[in-house]
N, C-alpha and C positions, 0 to 999 in steps of 0.2 A: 395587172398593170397594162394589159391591153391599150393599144392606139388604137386611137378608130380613124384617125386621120394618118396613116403610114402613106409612104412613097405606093405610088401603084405597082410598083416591082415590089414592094415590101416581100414577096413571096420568095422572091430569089436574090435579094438583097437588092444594094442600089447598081443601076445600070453599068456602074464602069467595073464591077466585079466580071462582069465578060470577060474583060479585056487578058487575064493570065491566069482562065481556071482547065488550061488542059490537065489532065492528070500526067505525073512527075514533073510537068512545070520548068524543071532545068533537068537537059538530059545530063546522065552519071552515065559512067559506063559500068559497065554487071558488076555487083559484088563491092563496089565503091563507096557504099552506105550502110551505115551500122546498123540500121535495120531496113532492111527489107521487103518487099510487099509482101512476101509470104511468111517471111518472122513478124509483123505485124499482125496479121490477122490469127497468126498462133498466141503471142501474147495477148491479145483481148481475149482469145476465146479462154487462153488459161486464168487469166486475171478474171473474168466473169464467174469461169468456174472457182473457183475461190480466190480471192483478192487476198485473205490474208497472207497464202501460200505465196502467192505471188511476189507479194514482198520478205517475204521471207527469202527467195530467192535472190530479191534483188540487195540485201543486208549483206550475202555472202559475197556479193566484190568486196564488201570490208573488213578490214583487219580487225578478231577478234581475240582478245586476250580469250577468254571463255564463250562456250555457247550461253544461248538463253532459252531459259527453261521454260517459256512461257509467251509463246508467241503474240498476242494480243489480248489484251481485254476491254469490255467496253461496258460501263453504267450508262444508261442514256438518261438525259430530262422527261423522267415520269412523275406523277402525283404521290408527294411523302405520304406516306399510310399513317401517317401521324396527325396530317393538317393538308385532306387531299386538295386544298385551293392552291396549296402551294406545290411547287417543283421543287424534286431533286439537283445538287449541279451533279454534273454530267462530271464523267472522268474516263479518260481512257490513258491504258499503255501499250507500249510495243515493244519487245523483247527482251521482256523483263528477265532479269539474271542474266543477261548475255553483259559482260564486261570488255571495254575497248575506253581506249584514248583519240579522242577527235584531233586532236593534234600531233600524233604520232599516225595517222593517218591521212595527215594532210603533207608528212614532209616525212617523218623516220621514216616510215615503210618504203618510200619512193627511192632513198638513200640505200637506206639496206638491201633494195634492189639491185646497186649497182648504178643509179641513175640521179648520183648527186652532181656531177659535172652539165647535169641540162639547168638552162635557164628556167627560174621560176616567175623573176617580176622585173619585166623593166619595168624603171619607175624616172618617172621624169615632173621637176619641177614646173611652177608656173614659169618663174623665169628664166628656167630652157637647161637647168641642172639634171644631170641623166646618171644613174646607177642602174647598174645590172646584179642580181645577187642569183648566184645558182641554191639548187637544191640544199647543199652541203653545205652553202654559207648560211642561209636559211636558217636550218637546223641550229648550226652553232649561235643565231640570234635570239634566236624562239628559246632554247636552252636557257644563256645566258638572262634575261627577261623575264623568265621562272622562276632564276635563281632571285636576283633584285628580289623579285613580286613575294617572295618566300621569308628571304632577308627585311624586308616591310611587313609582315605580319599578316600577309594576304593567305589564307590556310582555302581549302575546299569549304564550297559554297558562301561566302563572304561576296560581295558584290562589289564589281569595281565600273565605274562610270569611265568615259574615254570621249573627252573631248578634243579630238582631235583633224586636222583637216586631213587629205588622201596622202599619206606617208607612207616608206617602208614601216616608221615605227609603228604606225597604226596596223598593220597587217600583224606585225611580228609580238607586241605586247597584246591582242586578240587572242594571236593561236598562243600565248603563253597565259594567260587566263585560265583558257580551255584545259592549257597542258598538266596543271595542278588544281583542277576540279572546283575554280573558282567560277562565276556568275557574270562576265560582262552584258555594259548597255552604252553602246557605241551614241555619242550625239552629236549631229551634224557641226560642223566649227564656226558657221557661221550662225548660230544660236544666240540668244542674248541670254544675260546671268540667269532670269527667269524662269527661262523653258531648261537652264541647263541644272536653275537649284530643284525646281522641279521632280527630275528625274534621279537628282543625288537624294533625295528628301523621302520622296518615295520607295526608292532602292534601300534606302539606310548605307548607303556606299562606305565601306571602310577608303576606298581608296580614288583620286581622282585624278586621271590620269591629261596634261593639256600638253602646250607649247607656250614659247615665251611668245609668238606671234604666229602669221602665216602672211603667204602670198595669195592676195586677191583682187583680180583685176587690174591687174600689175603695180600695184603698190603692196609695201610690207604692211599688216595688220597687228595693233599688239593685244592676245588674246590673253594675258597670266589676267592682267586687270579683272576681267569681265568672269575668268575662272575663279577669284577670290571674292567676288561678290559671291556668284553664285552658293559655297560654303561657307560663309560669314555667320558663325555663331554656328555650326554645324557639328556637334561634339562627337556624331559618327564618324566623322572624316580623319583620318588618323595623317595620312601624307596628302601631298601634292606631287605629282612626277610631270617633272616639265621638261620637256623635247627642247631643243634649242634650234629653235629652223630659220627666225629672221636674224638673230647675234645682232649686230649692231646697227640694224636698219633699225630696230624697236628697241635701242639701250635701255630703256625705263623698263624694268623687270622689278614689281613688289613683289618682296622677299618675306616670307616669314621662316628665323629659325625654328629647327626641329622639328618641323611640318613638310618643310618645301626641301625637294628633292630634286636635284638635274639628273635628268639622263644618263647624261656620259660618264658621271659620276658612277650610278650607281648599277646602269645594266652592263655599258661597253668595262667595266672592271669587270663583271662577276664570271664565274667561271662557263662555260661554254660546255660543260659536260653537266645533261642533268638526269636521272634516272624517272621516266614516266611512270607512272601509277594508273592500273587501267578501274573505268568506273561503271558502275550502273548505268545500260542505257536509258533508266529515265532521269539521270543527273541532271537538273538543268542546267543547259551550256549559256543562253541569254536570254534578257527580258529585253525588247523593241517596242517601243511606242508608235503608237496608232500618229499618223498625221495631225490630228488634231482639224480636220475639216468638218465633223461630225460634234464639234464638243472638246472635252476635258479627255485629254489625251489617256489610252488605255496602255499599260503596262504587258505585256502579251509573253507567254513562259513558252521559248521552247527549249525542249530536251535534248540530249547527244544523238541516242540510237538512231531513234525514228528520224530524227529530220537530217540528222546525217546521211541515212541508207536515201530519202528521197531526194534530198540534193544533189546524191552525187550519181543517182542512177538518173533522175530528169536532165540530168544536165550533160550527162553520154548519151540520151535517147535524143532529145529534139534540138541539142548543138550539134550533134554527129561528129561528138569529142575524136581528135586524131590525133596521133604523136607527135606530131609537125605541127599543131596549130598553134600559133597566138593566138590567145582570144583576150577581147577588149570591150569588157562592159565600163559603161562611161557613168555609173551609177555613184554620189558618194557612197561611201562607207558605212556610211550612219547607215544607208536605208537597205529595207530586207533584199533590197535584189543585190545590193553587193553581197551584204553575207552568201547569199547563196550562190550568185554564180559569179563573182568576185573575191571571196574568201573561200568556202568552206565546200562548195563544187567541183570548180576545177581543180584546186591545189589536191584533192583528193584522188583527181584521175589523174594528175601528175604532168598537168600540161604548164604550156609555157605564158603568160601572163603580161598587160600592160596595166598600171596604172597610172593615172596624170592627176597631179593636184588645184588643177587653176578653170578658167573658165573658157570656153570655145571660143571665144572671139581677144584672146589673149595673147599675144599682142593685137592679132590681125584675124579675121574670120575663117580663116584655115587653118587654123591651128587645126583640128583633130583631123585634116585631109593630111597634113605635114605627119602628124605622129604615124598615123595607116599606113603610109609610105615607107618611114624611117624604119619602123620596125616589121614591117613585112604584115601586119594585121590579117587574121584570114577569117574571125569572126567577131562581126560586133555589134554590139548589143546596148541601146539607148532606148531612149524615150522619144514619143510622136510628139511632144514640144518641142525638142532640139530640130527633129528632123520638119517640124513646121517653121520653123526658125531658120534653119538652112534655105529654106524655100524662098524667103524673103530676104535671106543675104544673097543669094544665088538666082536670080531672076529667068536669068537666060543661061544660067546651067552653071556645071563647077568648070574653074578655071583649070584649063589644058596640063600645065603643069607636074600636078602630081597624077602619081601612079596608083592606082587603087586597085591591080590587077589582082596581084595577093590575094585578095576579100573571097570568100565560094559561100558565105552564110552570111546574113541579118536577123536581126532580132529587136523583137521591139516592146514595150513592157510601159506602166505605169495608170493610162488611161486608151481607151479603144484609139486608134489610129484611124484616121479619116481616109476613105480608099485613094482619094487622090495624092494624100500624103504617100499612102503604100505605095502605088506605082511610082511615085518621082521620088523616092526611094531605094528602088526595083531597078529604075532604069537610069539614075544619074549615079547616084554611092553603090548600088550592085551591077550597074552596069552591065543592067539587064541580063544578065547571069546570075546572081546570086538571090536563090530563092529567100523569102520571109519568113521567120518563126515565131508569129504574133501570139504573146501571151499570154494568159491570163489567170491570175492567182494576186496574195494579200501576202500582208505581214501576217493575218491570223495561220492563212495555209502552210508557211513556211516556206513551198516551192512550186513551179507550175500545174497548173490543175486542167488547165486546156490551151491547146496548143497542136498546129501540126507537128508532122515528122517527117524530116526532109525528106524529098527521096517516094516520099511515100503517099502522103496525104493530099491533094485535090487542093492547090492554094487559094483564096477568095479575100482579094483586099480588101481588108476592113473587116473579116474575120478570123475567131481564135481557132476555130471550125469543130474540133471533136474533144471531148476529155482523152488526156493520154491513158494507155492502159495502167490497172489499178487504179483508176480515176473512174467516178463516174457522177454525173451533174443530171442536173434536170432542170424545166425553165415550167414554172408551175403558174397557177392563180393563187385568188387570196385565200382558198379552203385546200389550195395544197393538190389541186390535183391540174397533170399534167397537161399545158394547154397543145390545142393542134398545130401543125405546122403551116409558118406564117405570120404566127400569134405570137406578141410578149407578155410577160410574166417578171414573175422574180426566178434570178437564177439560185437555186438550191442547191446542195453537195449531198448527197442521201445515202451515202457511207462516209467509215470512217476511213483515214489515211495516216501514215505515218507522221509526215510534219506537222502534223496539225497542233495549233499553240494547245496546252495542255489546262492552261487556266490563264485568270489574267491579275498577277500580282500582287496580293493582299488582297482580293476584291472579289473571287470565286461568284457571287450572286451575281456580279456582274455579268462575267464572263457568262452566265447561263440567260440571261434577261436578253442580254444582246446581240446572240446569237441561236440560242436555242430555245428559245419559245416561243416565237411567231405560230415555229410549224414545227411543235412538241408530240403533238399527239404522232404527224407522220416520222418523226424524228430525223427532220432535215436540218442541217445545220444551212443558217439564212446569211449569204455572203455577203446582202445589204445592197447586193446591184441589181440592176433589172436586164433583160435580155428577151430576144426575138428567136426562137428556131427561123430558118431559111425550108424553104419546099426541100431541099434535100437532109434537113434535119441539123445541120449545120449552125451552131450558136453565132449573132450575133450581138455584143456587148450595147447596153445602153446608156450606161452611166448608173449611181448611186438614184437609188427610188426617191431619194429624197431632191433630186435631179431634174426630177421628172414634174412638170407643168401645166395645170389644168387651168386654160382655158375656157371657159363655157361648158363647163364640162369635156371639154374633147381633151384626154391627156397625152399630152408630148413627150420627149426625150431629148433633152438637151442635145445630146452628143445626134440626135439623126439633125436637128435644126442647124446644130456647131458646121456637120460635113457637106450642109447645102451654102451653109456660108462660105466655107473655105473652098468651094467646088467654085467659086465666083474669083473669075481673074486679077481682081483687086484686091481679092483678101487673103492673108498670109497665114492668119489664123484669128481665133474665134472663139469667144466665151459665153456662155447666156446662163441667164438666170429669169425664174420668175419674181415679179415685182405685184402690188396689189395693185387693184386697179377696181375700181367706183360700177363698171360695167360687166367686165367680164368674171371677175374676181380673180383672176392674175391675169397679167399679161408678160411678153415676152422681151428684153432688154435683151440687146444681142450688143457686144461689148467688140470692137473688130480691129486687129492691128493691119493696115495694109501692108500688100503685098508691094509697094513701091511709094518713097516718101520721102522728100525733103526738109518737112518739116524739124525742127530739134525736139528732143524729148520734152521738155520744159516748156515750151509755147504751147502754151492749153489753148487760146485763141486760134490758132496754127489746126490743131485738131478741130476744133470747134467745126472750123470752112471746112474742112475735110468730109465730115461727118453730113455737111448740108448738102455738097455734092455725089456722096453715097449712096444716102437712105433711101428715095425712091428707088434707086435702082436694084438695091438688095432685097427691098421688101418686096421687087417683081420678081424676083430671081429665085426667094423661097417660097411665094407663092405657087411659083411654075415647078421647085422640085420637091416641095410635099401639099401644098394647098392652103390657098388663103388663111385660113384658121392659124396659121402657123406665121403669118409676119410678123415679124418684130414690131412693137408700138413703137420703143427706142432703138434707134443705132448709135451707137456711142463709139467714135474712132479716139482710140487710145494708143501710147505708144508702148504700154507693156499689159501685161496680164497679172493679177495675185496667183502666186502657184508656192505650193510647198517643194522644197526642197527634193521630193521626188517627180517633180515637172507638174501634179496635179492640180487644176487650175480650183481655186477656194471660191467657186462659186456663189456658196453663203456670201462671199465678202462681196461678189458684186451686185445679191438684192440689199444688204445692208446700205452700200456708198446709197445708192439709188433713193435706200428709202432715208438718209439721215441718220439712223438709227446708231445703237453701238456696236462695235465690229467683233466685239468678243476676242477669243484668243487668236491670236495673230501671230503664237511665238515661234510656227511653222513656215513661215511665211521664207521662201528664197529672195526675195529683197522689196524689203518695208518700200522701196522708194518707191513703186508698182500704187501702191495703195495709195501714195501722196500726189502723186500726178493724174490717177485716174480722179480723184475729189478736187485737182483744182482742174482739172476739163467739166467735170460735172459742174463748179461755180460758173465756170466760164460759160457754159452752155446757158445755165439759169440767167446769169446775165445779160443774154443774147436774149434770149426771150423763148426759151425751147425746153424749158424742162416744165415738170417730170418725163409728159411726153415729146415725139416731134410735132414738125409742124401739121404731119398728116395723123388722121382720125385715126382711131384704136383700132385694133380688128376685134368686130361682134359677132354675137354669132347671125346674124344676116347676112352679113361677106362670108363667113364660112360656107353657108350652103348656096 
């Protein structure tokens, strides 16, 4: 997946990576850092020398009812000796016969410490409602929640679906799941019945867990409706458990007896004493679905042991977990990075917790500057959407106000972050003090897979830079072998890890087809994204290969074309896809929310002139920061982007608008309205007299060279 048209720095990434790559980056004073430069390069060197051991070690921060007899095993995808055209699926485990409770290790143990009286979760409403629950209250919730789920018929490995929006109860009916060796699958709240029968259908769910409504964008929302669709004629479905959050802002609550269940009814009655049962670590604890940007959404299994030991060890290594921290990922619930460093991470290392259920601009665009203050925030962790987002509410910088001093860590997760986003980042929300922890991992991995470490690692905006120890990655060609530095590839994982999803839900051939047979014979397991080493070997992300845009033969990366757009002072952020095109055979659609605008969202005319006064000057702008080959044919100024509910922008959907075509599944979609206003800017444009393309010529390959 080589570019032959990269930036000419491509070697050392894009130029403003200069600008904060001393090493330690923010001074600490000695010993201040949970690891070390010299504990660093001990852990690689023991993790090389055997990774299983390694994590073996790292299982022992956990609470273990028994040891495990049987540290790892691993079948890889080879040729069945029976039908060698076909593949085996792959299987692996990790500490097998070791026996533990995920949830008496997210909260008993912390307790039976001594350390129920610390805060676990403030939790604060959209419409500004705030509870604090310590450890000890915790416990007795989770308890209680086990008991209900018990009293309902919910036994070990039974699967319980949870649609719910960011509550206490969503945290606490999770780890009560977990607590009696049931099967949750957390799904975003803002779902339609669809996406949410889906996942009931698929699961075969005994149990569906919703709300009579929620608070969204500051109106009450009523969700019981859209949760009785989605179970409609569902014979597996034995209850409904419905949280009571909007009361009488949503009075209209459909009732069915004998099925439907309140809350308060049935968990705040039940007893508060429950006796845990420790399980197999390869029980599966959830199934998570895949986004749905690729397709027909994938069911993904992971297990207690392993992805417990690497959640909660990744998440003390490259957070620089502390006693005193709040930490505040702004991720919903549904998606794998709460579970892991919103549920099932922190709560392990026993730290103290924010979570908000509403949206950042709720009432007012500071809403999460207000929370960071209120609660004292010292680590937080979102997505390079919000914080391109922030850029465009925030022009000329955050308003004086609030205190953001707290903060000593960032983090940032979802899709590559554009370096100019990194630094105004770095220097407005860390306030140039708080180093970056750029990401990089999936819902298949379970937990980060590359990533610095504070303290420690060489930072470089707009990269993930190294796999963490026990990690280790490669960026290959298409035969699977390693390209030089400078050069993209596909990013590969060439061992095995603890989190990693185990199968994918009723569908095992799947799971082997689409991940492990690309590059079976090396036995890499294929992430599906593409990447660049940097001259000091240093990974940078490129997007999903499928991302990726040929031109004239010259193939691009969206995400390098995205960060020369957003690198242009007018633009706030940026989507591109490619589109077919009669000449070159694709060409480039760059999709661009400005960085400053009065227009309203709904004046597609309004965008239209916007877009006319843009487009030369963008398409000189990426010409000069990767090369003619690389201008956009269209610029299209819209006022939002398609993004699934974990910020990632649904690219597929904007060569579809483009080309007319059908949008396919949508039902990941963070707000359908995205999609309805980008199609009536694209009528409006065509009515203007400017589509498919603009008014200026394609780029051929003539202009490229």
């Amino acid at each position: 997946m080589t570019s032959t048209t990269a930036r000419t720095s491509a070697a050392t990434g894009p130029t403003i990576t200069n600008l904060l790559t001393e090493a330690r980056t923010v001074p600490a004073p000695a010993g201040q850092w949970n690891v070390s430069p010299s504990d660093h390069a001990r852990l690689l060197a023991e993790a090389e020398a055997d990774h299983v051991a390694f994590w073996e070690r790292a299982a022992e921060r956990l609470e273990w009812a028994e040891p495990w007899h049987t540290a790892h095993t691993w079948s890889p995808a080879v040729p069945d000796p029976e039908d060698p055209e076909r593949l085996t699926v792959p299987e692996a485990t990790w500490f097998s016969g070791g026996r533990l409770n995920v949830a008496v290790n997210c909260v008993d143990r912390h307790v039976a410490a001594g350390r129920g009286d610390k805060v676990a979760l403030h939790v604060e409403g959209e419409p500004g409602d705030r509870r604090s629950y310590t450890y000890a209250e915790l416990q007795r919730e989770v308890c209680r929640a086990a008991n209900a789920l018990t009293d309902l018929g919910v036994v070990r490995g039974d699967r319980v679906v949870v649609y719910l929006p960011v509550l206490a109860e969503t945290v606490v009916v999770t780890l009560a799941i977990a607590r009696i060796g049931a099967i949750h699958s957390l799904v975003f709240g803002g779902f339609s019945a669809e996406a949410v029968r889906f996942r009931v259908q698929d699961t075969r769910a005994k149990l569906l867990v919703t709300s009579d409504g929620q608070f969204r964008r500051g109106a009450a929302v009523p969700t019981k409706a859209t949760a009785d669709e989605a179970v409609a004629g569902l014979d597996h479905v034995e209850h409904v458990l419905v949280v009571r959050r909007t009361g009488e802002q949503t009075p209209e609550v459909p009732w069915t007896e004998g099925r439907d269940v309140w809350w308060h009814e049935a968990v705040e009655t039940a007893s508060p004493e429950h006796e845990a049962e420790a399980f197999d670590a390869e029980t599966p604890l959830f199934i998570i679905y895949t986004s749905g940007t690729t397709g027909k959404p994938k069911g993904l299994v992971h297990t207690s042991g392993g992805y417990l030991t690497q959640a909660s060890w990744t998440h003390w290594a490259h957070f620089d977990a502390r006693e005193d921290d709040v930490h505040w990922c702004t991720a919903d619930l549904a998606w794998v990075t709460a579970h892991t460093y919103e549920i099932y991470g922190p709560l392990s290392n026993g730290l103290t917790q924010v979570i908000y259920e509403g949206t950042p601009n709720t009432p007012h665009t500071a809403r999460h500057l207000e929370i960071i203050e209120r609660y004292g925030v010292t680590t937080y962790y979102t997505a390079p959407t919000l914080i391109r987002t922030l850029m465009t509410w925030f022009p000329d910088g955050l308003p004086p106000e609030h205190d953001l001093s707290s903060l000593r860590l960032l983090g940032t997760v979802g899709e590559s972050i554009n370096p100019e986003a990194w630094v105004w980042f770095h220097q407005q929300i860390g306030q140039g003090r708080a180093p970056i922890v750029d990401t990089w991992w999936q819902s298949e991995t379970g937990a980060t897979m590359i990533a610095p470490l504070p303290g420690v690692t060489t930072l470089k905006p707009g990269s993930a830079t190294r796999p963490l120890p026990g990690i280790s990655a490669l960026v290959v060609d298409e035969q699977g072998h390693e390209v030089p530095r400078g050069e993209g590839g596909f990013l590969v994982v060439d061992r095995t890890w603890p989190g990693m999803a185990r199968t994918i839900w009723n569908d095992p051939e799947r799971y082997r087809d689409a991940y492990w047979s690309r590059f079976a014979e090396q036995g890499y397991f294929f992430a599906g994204d593409g990447a660049r080493y940097d001259a000091d070997g240093d990974i940078w992300l490129l997007g999903r290969v499928d991302d990726v845009i040929n031109v004239s033969g010259h193939r691009l990366s969206t995400i390098e074309i995205e960060s020369a757009l957003v690198s242009h002072p007018a633009v706030g952020e940026a989507g591109v896809a490619g589109v077919e095109d009669p000449t070159t055979g694709q060409a480039i659609a760059a999709f661009v929310i400005p960085a400053r605008t009065t227009a309203a969202p709904d004046d597609a005319a309004a965008w239209v002139r916007h877009a006319a006064e843009l487009t030369e000057a963008l398409r000189a702008h990426v010409a000069r920061e990767i090369g003619p080959i690389a201008k956009p044919r269209d610029v299209v100024v819209v006022p939002d982007l398609p993004k699934t509910r974990s910020g990632k922008i649904m690219r597929r959907l904007l060569a579809d608008l483009v080309a007319g075509g059908t949008l396919g599944d949508v039902t990941s979609l963070q707000d359908a309205r995205a999609v309805s206003r980008i199609e009536a800017v694209l009528a409006a444009r065509s009515a203007a007299g400017s589509s498919p393309a603009s008014p200026t010529s394609p780029t051929t390959t003539e202009e490229s060279t």
